[in-house]
C-alpha positions as CSV (number, residue, x, y, z in Angstrom):
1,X,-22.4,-43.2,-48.8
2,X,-25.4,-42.0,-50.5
3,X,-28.6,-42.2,-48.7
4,X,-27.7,-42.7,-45.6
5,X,-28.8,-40.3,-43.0
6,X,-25.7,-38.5,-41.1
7,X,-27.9,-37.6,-38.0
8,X,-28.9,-34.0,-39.3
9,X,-32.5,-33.1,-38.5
10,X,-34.0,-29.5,-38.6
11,X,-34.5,-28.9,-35.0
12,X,-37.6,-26.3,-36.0
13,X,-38.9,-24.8,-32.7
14,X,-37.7,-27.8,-29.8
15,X,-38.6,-25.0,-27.0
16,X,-42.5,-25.7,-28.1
17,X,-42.7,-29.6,-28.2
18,X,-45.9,-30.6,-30.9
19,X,-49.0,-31.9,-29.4
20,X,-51.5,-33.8,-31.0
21,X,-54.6,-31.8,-31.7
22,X,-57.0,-34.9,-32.0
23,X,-56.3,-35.7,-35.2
24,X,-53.8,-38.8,-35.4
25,X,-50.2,-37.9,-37.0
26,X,-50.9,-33.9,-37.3
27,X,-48.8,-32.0,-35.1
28,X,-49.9,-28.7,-33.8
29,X,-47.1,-26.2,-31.9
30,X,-48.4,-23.7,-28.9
31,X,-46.6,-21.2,-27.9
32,X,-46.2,-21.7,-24.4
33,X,-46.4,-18.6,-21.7
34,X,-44.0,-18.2,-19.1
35,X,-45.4,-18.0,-15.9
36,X,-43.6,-16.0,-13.0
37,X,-42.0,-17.4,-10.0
38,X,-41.0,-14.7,-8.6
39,X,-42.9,-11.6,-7.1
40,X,-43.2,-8.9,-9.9
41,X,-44.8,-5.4,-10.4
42,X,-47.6,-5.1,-13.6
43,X,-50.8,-5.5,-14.8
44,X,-50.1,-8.2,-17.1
45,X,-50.4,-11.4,-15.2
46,X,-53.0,-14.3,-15.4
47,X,-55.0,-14.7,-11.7
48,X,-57.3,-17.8,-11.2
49,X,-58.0,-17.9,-15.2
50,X,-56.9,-18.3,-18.4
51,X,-56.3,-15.2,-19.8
52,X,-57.9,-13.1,-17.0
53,X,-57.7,-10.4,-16.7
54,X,-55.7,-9.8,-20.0
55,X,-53.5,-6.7,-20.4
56,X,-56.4,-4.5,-19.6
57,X,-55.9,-2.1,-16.7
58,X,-60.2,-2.2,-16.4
59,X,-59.9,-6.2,-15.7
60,X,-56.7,-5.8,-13.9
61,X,-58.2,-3.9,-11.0
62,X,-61.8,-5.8,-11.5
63,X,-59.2,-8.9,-10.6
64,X,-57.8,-7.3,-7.7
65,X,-61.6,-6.6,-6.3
66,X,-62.1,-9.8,-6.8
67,X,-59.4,-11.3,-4.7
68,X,-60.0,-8.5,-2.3
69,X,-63.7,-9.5,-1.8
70,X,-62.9,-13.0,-1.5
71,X,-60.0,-12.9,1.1
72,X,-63.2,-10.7,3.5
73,X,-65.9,-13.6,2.7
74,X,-62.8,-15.8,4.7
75,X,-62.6,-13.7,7.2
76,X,-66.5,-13.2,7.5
77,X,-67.2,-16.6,6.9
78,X,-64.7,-17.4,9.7
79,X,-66.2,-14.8,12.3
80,X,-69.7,-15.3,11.4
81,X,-72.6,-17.1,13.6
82,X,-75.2,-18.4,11.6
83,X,-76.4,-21.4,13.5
84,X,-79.3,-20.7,16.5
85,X,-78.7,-21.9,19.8
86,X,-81.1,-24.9,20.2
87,X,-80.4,-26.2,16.9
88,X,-81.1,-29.4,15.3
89,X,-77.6,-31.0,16.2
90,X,-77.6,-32.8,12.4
91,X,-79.0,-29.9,10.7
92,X,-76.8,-27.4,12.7
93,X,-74.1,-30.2,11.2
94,X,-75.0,-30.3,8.0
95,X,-74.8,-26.7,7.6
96,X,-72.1,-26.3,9.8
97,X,-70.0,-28.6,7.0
98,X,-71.3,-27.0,4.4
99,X,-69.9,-23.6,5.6
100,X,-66.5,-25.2,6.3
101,X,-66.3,-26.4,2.4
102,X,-67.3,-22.7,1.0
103,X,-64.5,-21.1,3.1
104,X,-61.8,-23.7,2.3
105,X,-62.7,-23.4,-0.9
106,X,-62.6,-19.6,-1.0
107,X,-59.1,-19.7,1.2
108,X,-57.8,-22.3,-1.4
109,X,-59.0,-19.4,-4.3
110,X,-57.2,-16.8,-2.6
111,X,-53.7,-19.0,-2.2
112,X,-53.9,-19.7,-5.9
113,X,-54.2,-16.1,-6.8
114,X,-51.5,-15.2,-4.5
115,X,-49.2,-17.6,-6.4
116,X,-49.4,-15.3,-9.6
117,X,-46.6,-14.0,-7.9
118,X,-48.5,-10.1,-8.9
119,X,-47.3,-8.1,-5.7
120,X,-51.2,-6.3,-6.3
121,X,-52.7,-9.4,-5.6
122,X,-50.5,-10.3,-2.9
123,X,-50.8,-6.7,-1.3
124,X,-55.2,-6.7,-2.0
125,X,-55.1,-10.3,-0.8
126,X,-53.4,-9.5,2.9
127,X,-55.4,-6.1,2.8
128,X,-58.9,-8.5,2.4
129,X,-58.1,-10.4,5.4
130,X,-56.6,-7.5,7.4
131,X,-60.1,-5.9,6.7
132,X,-62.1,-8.6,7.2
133,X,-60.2,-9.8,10.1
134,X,-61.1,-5.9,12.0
135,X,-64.8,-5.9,10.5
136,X,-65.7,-9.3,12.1
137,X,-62.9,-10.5,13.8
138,X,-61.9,-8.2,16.2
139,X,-63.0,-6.6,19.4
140,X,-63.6,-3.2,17.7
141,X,-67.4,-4.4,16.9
142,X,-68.3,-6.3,19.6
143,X,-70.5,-4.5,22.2
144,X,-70.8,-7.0,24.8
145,X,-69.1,-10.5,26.5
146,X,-72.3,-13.1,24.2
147,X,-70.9,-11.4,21.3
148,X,-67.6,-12.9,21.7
149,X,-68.8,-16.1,22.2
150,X,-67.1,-17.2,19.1
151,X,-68.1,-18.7,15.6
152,X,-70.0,-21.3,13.9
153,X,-66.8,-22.5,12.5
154,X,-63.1,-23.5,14.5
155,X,-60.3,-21.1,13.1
156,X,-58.6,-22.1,10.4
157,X,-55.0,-23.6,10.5
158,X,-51.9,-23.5,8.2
């Protein structure tokens, strides 16, 4: 039976599948990273961006500022009254909107770090909002009844 194929093919590397790197017919492996999905300890883990912030314990805790700061814009952006009363009703709108999409989108920044599964950025993400929350949420600041008169925004819901 000479020439015909028995079925044997080198396997090479079938954890990486080839992708085609633009070029018609010319495979190119990647090594694929495994990405956590479970809560772990470490300064090696990839938050909001590729790469970032490396294995560098400088970037590390820049990230975990990051993430911090973020989680208190929510909360002050959630607390905060920026609109006059007497308002132009569209402009007061307008504005009102715009703030809604900045927070969502900073809330939705702050989920996605959280799902690095890095316990740092779960703890500095809870600590953010904890902070913010007593900063501009609570009564602690508020020195009389107008002040708690509420926000621009309605609270957010999960």
């Amino acid at each position: 039976m000479e020439g015909m194929d028995h079925g044997h093919h080198d396997m090479g590397d079938m954890a990486s599948p080839p992708s085609m790197n633009g070029t018609e017919g010319m495979p190119h492996h990647h090594k694929m990273m495994m990405m956590h999905m479970t809560f772990f300890w470490g300064k090696n883990a990839e938050i909001l961006f590729n790469k970032w912030p490396g294995t560098s314990t400088g970037m590390y805790v820049l990230a975990l500022v990051f993430i911090f700061v973020l989680a208190l814009l929510v909360e002050w952006l959630s607390h905060c009254k920026l609109i006059k009363d007497g308002s132009n009703h569209v402009a007061a709108g307008l504005v009102q909107t715009f703030l809604h999409a900045i927070r969502v989108g900073l809330a939705y920044m702050v989920m996605l770090a959280v799902m690095s599964f890095n316990v740092g950025v779960f703890l500095v993400a809870i600590a953010g909002h904890t902070v913010g929350f007593f900063f501009f949420g609570s009564r602690v600041f508020k020195k009389s009844e107008f002040e708690k008169a509420g926000s621009d925004l309605p609270p957010m819901s999960c």
